[in-house]
N, C-alpha and C positions, 0 to 999 in steps of 0.2 A: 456152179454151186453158189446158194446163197448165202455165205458161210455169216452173216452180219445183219441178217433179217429181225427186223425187231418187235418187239409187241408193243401194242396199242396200251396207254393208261388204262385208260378204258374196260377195256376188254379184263385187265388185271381188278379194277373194283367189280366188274360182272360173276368174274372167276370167285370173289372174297363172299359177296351174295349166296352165288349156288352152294356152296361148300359150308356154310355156317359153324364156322366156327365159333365157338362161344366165345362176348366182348364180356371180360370181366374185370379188365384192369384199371385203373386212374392214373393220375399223373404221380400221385403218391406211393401204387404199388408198381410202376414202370424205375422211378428210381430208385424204389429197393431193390426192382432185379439187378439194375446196374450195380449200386453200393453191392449185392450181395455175393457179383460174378469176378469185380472189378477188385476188390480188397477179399484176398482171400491165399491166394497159393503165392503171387508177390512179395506182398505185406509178410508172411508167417514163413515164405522158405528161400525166397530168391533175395531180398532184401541181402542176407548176410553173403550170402556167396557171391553176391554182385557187388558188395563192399568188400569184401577180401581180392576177389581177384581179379577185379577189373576198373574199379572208379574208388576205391576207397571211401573217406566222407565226403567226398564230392559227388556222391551217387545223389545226392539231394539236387546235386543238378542235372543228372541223366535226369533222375523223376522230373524234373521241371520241361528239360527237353522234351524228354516223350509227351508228356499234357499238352507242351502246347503243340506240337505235331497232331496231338488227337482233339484240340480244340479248334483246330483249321479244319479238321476231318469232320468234329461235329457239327459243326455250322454246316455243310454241304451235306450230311447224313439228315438232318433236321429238315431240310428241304425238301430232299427226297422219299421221307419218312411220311413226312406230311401231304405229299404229290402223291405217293404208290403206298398208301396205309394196307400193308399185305403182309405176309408171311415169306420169308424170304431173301428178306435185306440185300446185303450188297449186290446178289446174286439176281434179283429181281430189278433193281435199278439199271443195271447193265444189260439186262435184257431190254429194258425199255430205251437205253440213250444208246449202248455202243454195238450191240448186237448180240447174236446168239450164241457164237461162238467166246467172245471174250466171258457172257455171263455163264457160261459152262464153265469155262478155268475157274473164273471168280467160286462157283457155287463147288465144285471136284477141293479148291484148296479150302475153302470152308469145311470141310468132310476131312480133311487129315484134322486141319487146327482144330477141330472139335472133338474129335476120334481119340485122334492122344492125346492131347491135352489132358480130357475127362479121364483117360484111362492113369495118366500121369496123377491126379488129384489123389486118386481113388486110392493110387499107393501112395503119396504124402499124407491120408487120412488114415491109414493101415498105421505106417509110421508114429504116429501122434497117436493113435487109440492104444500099441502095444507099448509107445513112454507113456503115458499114462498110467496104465495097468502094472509098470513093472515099477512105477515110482508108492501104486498102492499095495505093492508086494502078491501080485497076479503074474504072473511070469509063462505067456502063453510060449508050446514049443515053435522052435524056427522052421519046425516040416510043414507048418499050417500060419505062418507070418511070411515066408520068402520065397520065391519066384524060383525056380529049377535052376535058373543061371547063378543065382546068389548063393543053392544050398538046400533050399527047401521044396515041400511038393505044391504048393499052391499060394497063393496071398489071399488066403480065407478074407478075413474083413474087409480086403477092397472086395473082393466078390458079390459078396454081401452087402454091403453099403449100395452097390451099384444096382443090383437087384430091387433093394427095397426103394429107392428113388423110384427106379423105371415101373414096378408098380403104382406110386406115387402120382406120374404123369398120366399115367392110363386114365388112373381116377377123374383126372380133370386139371385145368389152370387154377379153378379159383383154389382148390385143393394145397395145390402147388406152392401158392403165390398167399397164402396164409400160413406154410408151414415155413419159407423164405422170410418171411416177416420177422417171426420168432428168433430164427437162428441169425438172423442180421443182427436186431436188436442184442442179440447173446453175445456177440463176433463185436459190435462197437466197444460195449461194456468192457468186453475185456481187454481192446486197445486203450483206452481210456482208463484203464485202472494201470496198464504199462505206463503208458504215458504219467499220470500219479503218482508213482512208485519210483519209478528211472529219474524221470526228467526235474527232480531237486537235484539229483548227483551227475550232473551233467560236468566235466571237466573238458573246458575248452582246449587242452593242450593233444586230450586227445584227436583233435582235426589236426593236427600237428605232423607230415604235411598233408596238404588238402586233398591236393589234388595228384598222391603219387605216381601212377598212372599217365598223368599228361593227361590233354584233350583227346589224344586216340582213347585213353582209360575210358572216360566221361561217355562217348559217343558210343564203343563199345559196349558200356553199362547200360549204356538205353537202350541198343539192339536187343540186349537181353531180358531186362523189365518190359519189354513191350509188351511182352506176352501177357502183363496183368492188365492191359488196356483193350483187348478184345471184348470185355464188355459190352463197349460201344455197339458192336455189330451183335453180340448177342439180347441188347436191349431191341436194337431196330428188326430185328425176326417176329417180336411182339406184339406189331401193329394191327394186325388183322384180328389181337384179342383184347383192344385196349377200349375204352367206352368213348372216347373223344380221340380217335388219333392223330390230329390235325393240331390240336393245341398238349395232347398227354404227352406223344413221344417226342416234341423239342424241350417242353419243361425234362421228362427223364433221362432224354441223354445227356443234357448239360448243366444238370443239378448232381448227378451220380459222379459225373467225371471231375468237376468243380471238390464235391465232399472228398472224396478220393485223393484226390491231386494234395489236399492240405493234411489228409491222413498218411500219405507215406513219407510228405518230405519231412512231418514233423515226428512220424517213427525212426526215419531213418537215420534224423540229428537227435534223438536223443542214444539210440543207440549205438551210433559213432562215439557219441559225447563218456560214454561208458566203459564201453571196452576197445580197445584198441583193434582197427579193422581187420589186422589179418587173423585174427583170433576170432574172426565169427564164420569160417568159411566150416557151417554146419547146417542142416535138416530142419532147425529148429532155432534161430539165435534169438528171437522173441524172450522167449522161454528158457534158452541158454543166458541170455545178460541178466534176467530178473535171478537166476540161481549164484551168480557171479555176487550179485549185489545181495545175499543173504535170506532171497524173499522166494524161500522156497514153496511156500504156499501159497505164494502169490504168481508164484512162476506155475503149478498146478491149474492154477483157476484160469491164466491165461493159454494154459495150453489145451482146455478145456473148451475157451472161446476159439482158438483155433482149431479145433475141427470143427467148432459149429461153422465156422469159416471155411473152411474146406468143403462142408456139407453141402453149401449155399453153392459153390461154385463149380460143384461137379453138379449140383440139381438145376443150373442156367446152363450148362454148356451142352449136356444131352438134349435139353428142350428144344434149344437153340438147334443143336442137329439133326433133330427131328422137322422141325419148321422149315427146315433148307432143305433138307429130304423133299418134304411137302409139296414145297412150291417148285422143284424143280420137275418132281413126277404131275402134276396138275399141267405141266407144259409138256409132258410126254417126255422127257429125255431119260427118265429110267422109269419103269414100267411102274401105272397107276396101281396096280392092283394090291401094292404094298403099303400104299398110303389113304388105305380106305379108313372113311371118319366111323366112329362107334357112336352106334345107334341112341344110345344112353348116355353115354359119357361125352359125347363131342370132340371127342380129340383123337390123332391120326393112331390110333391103336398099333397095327400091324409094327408101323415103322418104329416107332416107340421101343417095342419087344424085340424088331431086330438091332435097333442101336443100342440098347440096354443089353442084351448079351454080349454081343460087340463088345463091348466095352469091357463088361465084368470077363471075358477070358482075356483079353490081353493084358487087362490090369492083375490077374491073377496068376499069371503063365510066363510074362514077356518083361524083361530091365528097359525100362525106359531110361534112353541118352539123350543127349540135346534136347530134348520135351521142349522147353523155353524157345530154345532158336526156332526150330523146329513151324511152331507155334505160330511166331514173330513175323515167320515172310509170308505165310498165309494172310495173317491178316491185315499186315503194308500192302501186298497187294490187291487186297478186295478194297480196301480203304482209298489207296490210287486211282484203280478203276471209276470207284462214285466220286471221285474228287474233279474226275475228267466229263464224269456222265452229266454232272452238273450243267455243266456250261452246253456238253450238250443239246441237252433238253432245255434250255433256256435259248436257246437257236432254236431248234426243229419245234419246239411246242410252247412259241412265245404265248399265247395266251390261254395255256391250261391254270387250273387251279393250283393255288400255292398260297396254302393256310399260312404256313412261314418262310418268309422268302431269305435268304441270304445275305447279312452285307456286303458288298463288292464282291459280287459272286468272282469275278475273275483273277481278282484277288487273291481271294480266299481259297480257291483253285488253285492257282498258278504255288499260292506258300504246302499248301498239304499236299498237291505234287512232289516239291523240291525236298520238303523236310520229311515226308516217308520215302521219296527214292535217296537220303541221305543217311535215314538210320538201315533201311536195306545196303547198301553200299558195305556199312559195316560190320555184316553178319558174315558168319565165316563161309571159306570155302564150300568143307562139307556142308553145311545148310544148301546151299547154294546147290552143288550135285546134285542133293536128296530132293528140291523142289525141281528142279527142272524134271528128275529122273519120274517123278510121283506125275508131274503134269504132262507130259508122253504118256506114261499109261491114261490120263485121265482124256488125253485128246485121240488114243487108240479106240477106245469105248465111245467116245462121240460120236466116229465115224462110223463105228460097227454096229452100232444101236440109234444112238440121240439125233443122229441128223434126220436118219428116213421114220422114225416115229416121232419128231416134233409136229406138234401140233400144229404152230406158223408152218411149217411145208405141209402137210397136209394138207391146211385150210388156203396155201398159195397155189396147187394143184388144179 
């Protein structure tokens, strides 16, 4: 069995050709999807609960941690982004350098981290629409806001939010990728008016200690923010709609993660700076410290901007899982006939309408746990995989094209290796079970379907 069979570049720009997908992006709406996927559920709901319980105001250096782990990971994503401009990202890289099998784990954990995740969103966007509404004295009931496990019969608004996206994508990228504009721009604004607000009343005593926790706190804390750094791979899913993607997607992925990186350490110090960390372990602490400090309507408008933040990053995460869908049925490993492109519209319809329900029942039905962790080793290890495929593909195909090539690829390799198998390391147990347990079933189904309908065996027949 050829379980490490790999596909041709090549044959991947031929695949991007017949399929036509519509290029509608630049390098300027490549890093608004980033900005728009990357600050969004982090920034507005993990921030507080990864300073209460696990890094305190030293969380400013988890965030530093994690970036530069994801800036070692950019630089080799930018490579390969720019080599294999397709639809697919990590899952497509690996198919090209490490083979068939590892790019099937890669692409099956891409499919949880995007799955719950979005479905995760969809109910921190429920959460923020009914404060909202009960702050302007709307007071929806709990049998149509909460999940059967919490008490009620459904999570109406995440339902719905999720719905009106996934028609959203149907319509098209440039659709998408104008309506993402907006709600970024809406989402900055209203970091920036926290940031205004808080950050004169900043009392340094509250860092007072820093770092309670210890370095396990810190390192901890970064396991768990990772999960606002998938971004990255949901920016490199985009390439096969971008107008330049040889020069678009190394300017988006490390202009997004760059803005980002200065947006949460300098949210996260002013809101340490405020209130005291174990006091923020809530749903909402953005929104919670501006109420603290008097500015109740100031805390409104930012809570405002956080769903259009949340909006942004449940409408990149299903994209994103629809494009890994994509590229993975285009190679045959789960049946084409789900990912057929709309005749009018350009874009993978079918799959679209199955991940968009998907999503909207489990966000309306199911209590998401761990989501964050959950989240985190999916996307450390898709990030590992292209951090190795790199150097790969820099052996087996020394003189392909490489619009952006990598400084000290081996380097730069060897550090995104050590420091994603470093914040893996510190993810817990159960995360640990649940991935192993999730990629068994996901290498049952390879064997039972993905091997004898790939395409490469087919065409090696």
């Amino acid at each position: 069995m050829n379980l490490f069979r790999t596909k041709a570049i090549e044959e991947y720009r031929e695949d991007a050709k017949v399929t036509h997908l519509k290029r509608a992006m630049g390098a300027f709406d490549v890093t608004m999807l980033g900005v728009g996927v990357i600050v969004g559920t982090g920034i507005f709901v993990l921030t507080g609960v990864a300073a209460a319980k696990y890094a305190g105001p030293a969380l400013m250096i988890s965030f530093l941690l994690a970036s530069i782990t994801c800036a070692f990971v950019s630089m080799t994503y930018s490579e390969l982004a720019s080599m294999v401009p397709v639809a697919g990202s990590a899952y497509a890289y690996a198919y090209t350098s490490v083979g068939e099998l590892f790019a099937w784990l890669v692409g099956w954990n891409l499919v949880l981290e995007y799955s719950v995740g979005a479905s995760a969103v969809a109910g921190g966007w429920s959460a923020y629409v009914c404060g909202l509404l009960k702050t302007a004295g709307v007071d929806l009931p709990q049998s149509l806001t909460a999940v059967p496990a919490d008490g009620g019969l459904v999570n109406l608004p995440a339902v719905l939010i999720t719905l009106f996206l996934t028609c959203l994508l149907v319509r098209g990228v440039h659709e998408s990728v104008t309506v993402n504009k907006v709600l970024v721009a809406v989402k900055l604004a209203a970091i920036f008016l926290f940031l205004f607000l808080a950050g004169p009343s900043v009392d340094v005593t509250n860092w007072e200690p820093f770092a309670p926790f210890g370095w396990a706190g810190i390192s901890a804390g970064a396991a768990v923010i990772f999960f606002a750094y998938l971004g990255v791979d949901s920016v490199a899913t985009a390439a096969e709609e971008t107008k330049n993607p040889a020069r678009d997607m190394p300017i988006g992925i490390i202009a997004s993660l760059a803005i980002c990186t200065l947006l949460y350490i300098a949210v996260t110090a002013v809101m340490t700076g405020n209130v005291p960390y174990a006091e923020l372990d809530n749903a909402e602490p953005v929104a919670f410290v501006l109420r603290e400090l008097g500015y109740r309507f100031g805390s409104a408008l930012v809570g405002t901007g956080a769903i259009a933040g949340l909006t942004t990053v449940l409408l990149v995460m299903m994209y994103a899982q629809t494009r890994a869908f994509f590229a993975m049925s285009r190679d045959g490993l789960i049946p084409q006939s789900v990912c057929k492109i709309h005749e009018t519209y350009r874009t993978p319809h079918r799959i679209t309408l199955i991940v968009g329900i998907a999503v909207a029942l489990i966000s309306g039905f199911t209590p998401i746990n761990v989501v964050a962790e959950m989240c985190s080793v999916g996307t450390l290890f898709a990030f590992l995989v292209s951090a190795v495929g790199v150097v790969v593909l820099r052996h087996r195909a020394p003189d392909a094209r490489r619009p952006f090539r990598c400084p000290a690829v081996h380097v730069m390799s060897a550090l995104a290796v050590l420091s994603c198998g470093y914040i893996m390391y510190n993810l817990s147990s159960m995360t640990w079970e649940r991935f192993w347990l999730w990629s068994a079933a996901g290498l049952a189904i390879y064997f039972l379907y993905g091997y004898r309908h790939s395409r490469e065996n087919k065409e090696g027949q």
